[in-house]
Each structure stands twice: as structure tokens, then as C-alpha cells.
C-alpha positions in Angstrom: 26.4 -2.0 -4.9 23.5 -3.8 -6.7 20.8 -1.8 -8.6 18.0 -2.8 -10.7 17.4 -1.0 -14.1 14.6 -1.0 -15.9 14.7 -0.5 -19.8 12.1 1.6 -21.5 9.3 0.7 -22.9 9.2 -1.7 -20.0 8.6 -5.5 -19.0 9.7 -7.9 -16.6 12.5 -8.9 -19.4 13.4 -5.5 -19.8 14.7 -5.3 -15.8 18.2 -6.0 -15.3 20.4 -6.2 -12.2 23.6 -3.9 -12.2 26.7 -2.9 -10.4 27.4 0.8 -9.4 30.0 2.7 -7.4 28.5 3.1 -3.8 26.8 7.0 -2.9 29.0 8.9 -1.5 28.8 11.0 1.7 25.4 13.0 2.0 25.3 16.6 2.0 23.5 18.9 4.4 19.9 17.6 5.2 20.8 13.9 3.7 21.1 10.5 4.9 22.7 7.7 3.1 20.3 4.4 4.1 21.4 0.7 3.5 18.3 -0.3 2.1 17.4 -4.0 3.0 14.0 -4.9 1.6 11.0 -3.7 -0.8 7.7 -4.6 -1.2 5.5 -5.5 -4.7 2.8 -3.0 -5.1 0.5 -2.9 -7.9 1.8 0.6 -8.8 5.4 -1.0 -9.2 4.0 -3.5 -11.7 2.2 -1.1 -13.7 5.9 0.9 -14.1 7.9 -2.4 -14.4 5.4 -3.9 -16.9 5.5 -0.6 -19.4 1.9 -0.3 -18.6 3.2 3.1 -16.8 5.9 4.3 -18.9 8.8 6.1 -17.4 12.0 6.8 -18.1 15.0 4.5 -19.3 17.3 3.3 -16.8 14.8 4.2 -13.9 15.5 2.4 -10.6 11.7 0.5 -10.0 10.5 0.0 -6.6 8.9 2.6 -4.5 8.9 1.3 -1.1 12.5 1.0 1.0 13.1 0.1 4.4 16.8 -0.2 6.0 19.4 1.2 8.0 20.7 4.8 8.6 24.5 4.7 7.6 25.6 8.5 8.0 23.8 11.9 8.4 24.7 15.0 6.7 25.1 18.4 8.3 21.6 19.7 10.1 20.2 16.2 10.5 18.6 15.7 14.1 15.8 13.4 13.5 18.0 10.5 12.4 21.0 8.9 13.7 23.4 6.4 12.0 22.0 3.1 12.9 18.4 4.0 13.1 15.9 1.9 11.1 14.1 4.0 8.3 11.4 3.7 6.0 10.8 5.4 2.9 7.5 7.6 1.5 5.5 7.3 -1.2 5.3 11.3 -2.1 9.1 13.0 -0.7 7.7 16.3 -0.7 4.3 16.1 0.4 4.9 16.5 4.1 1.7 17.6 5.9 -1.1 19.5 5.1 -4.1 18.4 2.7 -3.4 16.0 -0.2 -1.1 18.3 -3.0 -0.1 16.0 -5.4 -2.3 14.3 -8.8 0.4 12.3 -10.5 3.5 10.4 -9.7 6.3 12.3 -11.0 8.0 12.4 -7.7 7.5 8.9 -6.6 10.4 7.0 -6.3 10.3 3.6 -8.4 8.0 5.9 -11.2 9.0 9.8 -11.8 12.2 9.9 -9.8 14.7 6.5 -9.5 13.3 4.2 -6.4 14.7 1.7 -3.8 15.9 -1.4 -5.9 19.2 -1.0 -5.0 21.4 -1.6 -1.5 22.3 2.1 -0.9 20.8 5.3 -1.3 21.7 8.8 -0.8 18.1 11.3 -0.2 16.9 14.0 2.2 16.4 13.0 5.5 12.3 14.0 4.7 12.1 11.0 2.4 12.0 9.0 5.6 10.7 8.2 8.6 11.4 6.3 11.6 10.1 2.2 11.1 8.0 1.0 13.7 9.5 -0.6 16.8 10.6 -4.2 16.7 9.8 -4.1 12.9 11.8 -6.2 10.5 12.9 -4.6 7.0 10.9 -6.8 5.5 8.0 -6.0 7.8 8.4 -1.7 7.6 8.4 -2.2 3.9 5.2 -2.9 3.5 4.4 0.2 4.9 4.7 3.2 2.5 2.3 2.2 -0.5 0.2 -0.4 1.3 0.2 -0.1 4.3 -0.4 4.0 4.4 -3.1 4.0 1.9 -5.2 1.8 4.1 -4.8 4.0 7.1 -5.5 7.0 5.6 -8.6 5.4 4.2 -10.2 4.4 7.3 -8.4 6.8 10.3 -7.4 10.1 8.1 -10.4 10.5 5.8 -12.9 7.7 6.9 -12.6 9.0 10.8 -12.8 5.1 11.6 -13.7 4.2 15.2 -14.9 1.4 17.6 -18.2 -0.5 16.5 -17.8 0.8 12.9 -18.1 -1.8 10.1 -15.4 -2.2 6.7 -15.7 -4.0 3.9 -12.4 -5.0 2.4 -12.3 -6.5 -1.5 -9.9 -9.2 -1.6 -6.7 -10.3 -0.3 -4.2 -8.4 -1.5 -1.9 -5.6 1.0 -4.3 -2.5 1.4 -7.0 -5.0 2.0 -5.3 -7.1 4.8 -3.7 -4.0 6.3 -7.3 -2.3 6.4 -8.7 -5.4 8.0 -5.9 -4.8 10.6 -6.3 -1.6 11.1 -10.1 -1.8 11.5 -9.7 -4.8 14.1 -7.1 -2.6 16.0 -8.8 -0.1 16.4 -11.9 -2.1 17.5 -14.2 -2.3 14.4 -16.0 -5.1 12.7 -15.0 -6.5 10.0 -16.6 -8.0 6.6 -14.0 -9.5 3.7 -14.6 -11.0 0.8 -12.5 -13.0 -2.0 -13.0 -16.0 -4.4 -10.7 -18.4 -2.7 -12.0 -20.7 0.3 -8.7 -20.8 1.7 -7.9 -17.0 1.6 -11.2 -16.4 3.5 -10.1 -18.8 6.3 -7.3 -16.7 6.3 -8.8 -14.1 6.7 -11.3 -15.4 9.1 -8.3 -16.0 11.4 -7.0 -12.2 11.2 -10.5 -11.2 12.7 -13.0 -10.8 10.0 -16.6 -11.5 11.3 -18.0 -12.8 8.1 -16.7 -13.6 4.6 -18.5 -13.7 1.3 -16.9 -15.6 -2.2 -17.7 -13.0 -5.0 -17.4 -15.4 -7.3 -20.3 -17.4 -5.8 -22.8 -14.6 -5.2 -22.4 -12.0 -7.8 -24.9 -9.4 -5.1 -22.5 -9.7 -2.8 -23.5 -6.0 -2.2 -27.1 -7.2 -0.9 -25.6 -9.7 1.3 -23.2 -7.2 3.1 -26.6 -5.6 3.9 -28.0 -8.4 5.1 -24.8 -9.4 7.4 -25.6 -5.8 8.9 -29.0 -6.4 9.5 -30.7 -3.9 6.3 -27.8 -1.0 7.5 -25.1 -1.1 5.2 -21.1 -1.0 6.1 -19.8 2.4 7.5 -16.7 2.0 5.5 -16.0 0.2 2.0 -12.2 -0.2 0.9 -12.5 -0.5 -3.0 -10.0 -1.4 -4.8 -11.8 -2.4 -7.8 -12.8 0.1 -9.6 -15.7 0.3 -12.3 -16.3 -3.6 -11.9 -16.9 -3.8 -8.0 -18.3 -0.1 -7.5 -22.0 -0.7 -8.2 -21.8 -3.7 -5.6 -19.9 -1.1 -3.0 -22.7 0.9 -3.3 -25.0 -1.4 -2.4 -23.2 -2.4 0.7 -22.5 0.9 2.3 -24.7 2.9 4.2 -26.5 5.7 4.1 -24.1 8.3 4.6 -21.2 6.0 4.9 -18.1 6.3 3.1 -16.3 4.7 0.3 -12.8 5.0 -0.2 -11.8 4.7 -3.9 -8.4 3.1 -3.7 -7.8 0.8 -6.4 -8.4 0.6 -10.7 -8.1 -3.7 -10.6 -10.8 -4.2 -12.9 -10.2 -1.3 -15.0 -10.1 2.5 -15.6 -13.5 3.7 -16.7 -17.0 1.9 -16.9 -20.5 2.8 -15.9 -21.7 3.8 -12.1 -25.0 4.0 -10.9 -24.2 7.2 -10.0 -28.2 7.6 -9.0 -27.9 4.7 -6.5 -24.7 6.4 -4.9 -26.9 9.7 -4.9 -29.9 8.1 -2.8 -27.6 6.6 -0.3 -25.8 10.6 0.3 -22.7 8.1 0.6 -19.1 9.3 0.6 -17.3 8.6 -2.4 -13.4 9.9 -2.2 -10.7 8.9 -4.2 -7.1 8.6 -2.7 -3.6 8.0 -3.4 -1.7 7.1 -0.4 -0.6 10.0 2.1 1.7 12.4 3.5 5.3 11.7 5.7 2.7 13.2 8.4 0.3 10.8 8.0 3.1 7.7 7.6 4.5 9.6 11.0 0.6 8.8 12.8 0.6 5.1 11.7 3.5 4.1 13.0 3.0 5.7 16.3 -0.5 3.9 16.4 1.5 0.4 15.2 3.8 0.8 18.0 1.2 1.6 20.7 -0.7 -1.8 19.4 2.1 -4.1 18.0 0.1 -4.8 15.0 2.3 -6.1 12.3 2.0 -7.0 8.5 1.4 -10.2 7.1 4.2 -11.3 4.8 3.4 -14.0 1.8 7.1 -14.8 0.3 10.4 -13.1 0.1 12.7 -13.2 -2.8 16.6 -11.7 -3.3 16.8 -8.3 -5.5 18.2 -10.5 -8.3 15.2 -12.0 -8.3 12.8 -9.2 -8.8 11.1 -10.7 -12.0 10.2 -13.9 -10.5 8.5 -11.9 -7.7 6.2 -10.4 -10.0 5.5 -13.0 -11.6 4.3 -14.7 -8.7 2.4 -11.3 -8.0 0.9 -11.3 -11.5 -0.2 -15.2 -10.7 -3.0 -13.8 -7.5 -2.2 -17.0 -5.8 -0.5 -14.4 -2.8 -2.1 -13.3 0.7 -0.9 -9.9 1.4 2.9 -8.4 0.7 5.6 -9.8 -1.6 8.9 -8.8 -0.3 12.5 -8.3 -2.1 15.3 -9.1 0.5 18.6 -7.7 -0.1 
């Protein structure tokens, strides 16, 4: 089978595409999944680019979505030919959030889904959504789960609510989605004209450049008439924050997703004090969680919005094209 290494101390260079006997025959509580596509998250970059060192020889990629091949001994929730996707944390399985680092995160502390079979417990897993292609359920494990349990697990998102997404990349869309789906307003913003048009057509109700109006935080105020947004998906960090603050509510809730423009810098943490807002940092979710989304996707049919697909063997070029910012949404490997 084909596998993708990655040599320590990272870099897109440093990834290299392999042969390897197939796994063998799982053992009791494993399945052995043909895995046929991956999505780019920023996380994967930040392992593949040595910017998140791990260790030599890891297998990158942390989503994977395929096909059930065989079930080991006490497996009941899968059978061979069902469509799977993978999770971000294996063992975090319900319950409140448990886990502060990534050392069992497949693609970063333990070997991910860049290859075309893998043996795992049948826990790493969960059903895809219904009518899903691979391509389309693996957007969902990073991406598309971080944005749900922003807004419906610790936001409580409901009807008549108001997000703000930053940008265009996968949390972003998928939260504008998920708001729309579940009957809230929606306010985007990005620096491109023709990303906002996009975006204008998945059901935002207004769009602001941030390039063009620096206080974009005052004019998200203004959009809700003085209020304020109920929800703000930052992804960010230190250089959007402040603005974030601006736009949310009093007592509304900001959802601290993303590092994009860096890992420390100063917040007007008095400002964030005065408006008693929510601020709550979160790394994705639990197989529990991932479990609620995709019943909710296939109650509503929602599905993800796919910029370009390239083959495993082409795994550099796709970040490359990821590093450029010129996509809307997922990158996908096909293989």
C-alpha cells in the first residue's frame, strides 16, 4: 500500500511517499478501513512544516474517511462495507473536554491517515454521514467538528442568533453552515471580493473586507443595530481578538479557535471585562460530539464545500496551494 512519511525536523521536502506490506487482520475491538481521502487542516501544516515537531517517520494527516474492510472479534457498531470517518482525539469519547496537547492525534503524536489502509480500534471511528462522499466526510473531524462544537456544544447556538465567522477557510464555512442550518444569521468577513460573494451565496446576510475597514468590530455593531453578535468564531488569535470584542455582545460568546496571526499579543482584556462576554478556548471535540453532528447533517443534508482535490502522491503540492490562501474551504487528498 502507499504511505506518506515525513522526515524529522519537518518540511514539505522532507515528505516522501512509500510502499508497505498491507495491515493485517484486526484483533478484537479493531477494524481495518480502506482509507480514501484526507483533508488539509492548519494543524497538519504546522506538523508537516516542522513548525510542530514530531517524530521521524510519522504518518501526517489527521483526518481519514473510507471503507470498513473487516471487523475483529466484539465489533457491533461497524460492519465490513460501512463508510467511516476518523476522530481527532481516539480516546476522548464523551464526557467534558480531557485532553491539552496532541500526543494522541493521529497525523501529530501517534501515525495518521496518509496512507490507503489502516488497522485501529473500532472507537477511532464513526459512522460518515449519509450520502457523503470520502472526500466530503473528511472534512469532518478537524474542521468540520470544531465548528460545531463551537456554536451547538459550548455556544448553545439557536434560531435568530447572530455569528461572526473570520475568513474563508473550513471552520469558518462549516460555522456559516452550521449557523444557517440551524436557522441563525449570519455575518462573514474576508479580504477578497470574490470570497465574499461566495460567501454571500452560502447565506451570509452581510459581509465586511477587513482589509478595507480595519474596525470592522464597530461595523458588526452597527450591522446589528448597537447589539453586538451572539457568537464570534475566531480564528485569529492576538491580531483579530480586540476587533471580536468589539463585535460581540454583552454576554455573548467567543469561541477561541484559531492562532493565524500568532501565539501571544496584547488583549484588551478590560474591554472583554465590560462586555461580561464569553471567552473559551477549544480544540475540536469528542467521538460523542462527532456522533451529534452527523446525526444533525443527516437530518438536514447540509454538506461541505470542497476547493480542489489532489492524489496522496501529491500531498506537497496541496499544501502548497494551502499555504498560497487563494482556497475557499477544504483541500482534499484522493487516494
Amino acid at each position: 500500500m502507499k504511505v506518506v512519511h515525513l522526515s524529522s525536523p519537518g518540511g514539505l521536502e522532507k515528505l516522501r511517499v512509500d510502499n508497505e506490506d498491507e495491515p493485517g487482520t484486526p484483533g478484537a475491538g479493531e477494524i481495518r478501513v480502506r482509507i480514501h481521502a484526507s483533508s488539509l487542516n492548519f494543524h497538519d501544516y504546522g506538523v508537516v512544516s516542522g513548525r510542530m515537531p514530531t517524530e521521524d517517520g510519522r504518518i501526517p494527516m489527521s483526518d481519514g474517511a473510507g471503507v470498513v474492510e473487516a471487523v475483529g472479534e466484539g465489533v457491533t457498531e461497524f460492519r465490513t462495507g460501512d463508510h467511516v470517518v476518523s476522530t481527532f482525539f481516539p480516546q476522548w469519547l464523551d464526557g467534558p473536554a480531557r485532553v491539552a496537547d496532541f500526543t494522541t492525534t493521529p497525523g501529530d503524536g501517534v501515525d495518521g491517515y496518509a496512507r490507503e489502509q489502516v488497522v485501529r480500534p473500532a472507537t477511532w471511528f464513526t459512522h460518515a454521514p449519509e450520502g457523503y462522499s470520502h472526500a466530503e466526510a473528511a472534512t469532518l473531524t478537524t474542521a468540520g467538528l470544531t465548528a460545531w462544537r463551537a456554536l451547538v456544544v459550548n455556544g448553545g447556538l439557536k434560531a435568530g442568533d447572530t455569528v461572526l465567522t473570520l475568513g474563508t477557510g473550513g471552520v469558518s464555512v462549516f460555522a456559516l453552515q452550521f449557523a444557517r442550518m440551524m436557522g441563525a444569521r449570519v455575518i462573514s468577513t474576508s479580504s477578497s471580493d470574490e470570497k465574499r460573494d461566495r460567501l454571500l451565496e452560502l447565506g451570509a446576510e452581510h459581509t465586511i473586507n477587513y482589509k478595507d475597514d480595519e474596525e470592522w468590530g464597530a461595523t458588526v455593531r452597527k450591522l446589528t443595530d448597537g447589539r453586538g453578535v451572539d457568537h464570534v468564531i475566531e480564528v485569529g488569535g492576538p491580531g483579530t481578538l480586540p476587533q471580536s470584542i468589539d463585535a460581540v455582545r454583552i454576554g455573548g460568546h467567543i469561541a477561541l479557535i484559531g492562532v493565524l496571526t500568532g501565539r501571544e499579543g496584547e488583549i484588551p482584556t478590560a474591554r472583554l471585562m465590560a462586555k461580561q462576554a464569553r471567552l473559551q478556548g477549544l480544540i475540536v471535540g469528542s467521538r460523542a460530539h462527532q456522533q451529534a453532528m452527523v446525526r444533525a447533517i443527516n437530518a438536514t443534508g447540509v454538506k461541505p464545500v470542497l476547493d480542489r482535490s489532489f492524489a496522496l502522491e501529491e500531498i506537497a503540492d496541496a499544501f502548497n496551494h494551502e499555504i498560497a490562501g487563494k482556497h475557499f474551504a477544504k483541500i482534499i487528498l484522493e487516494y
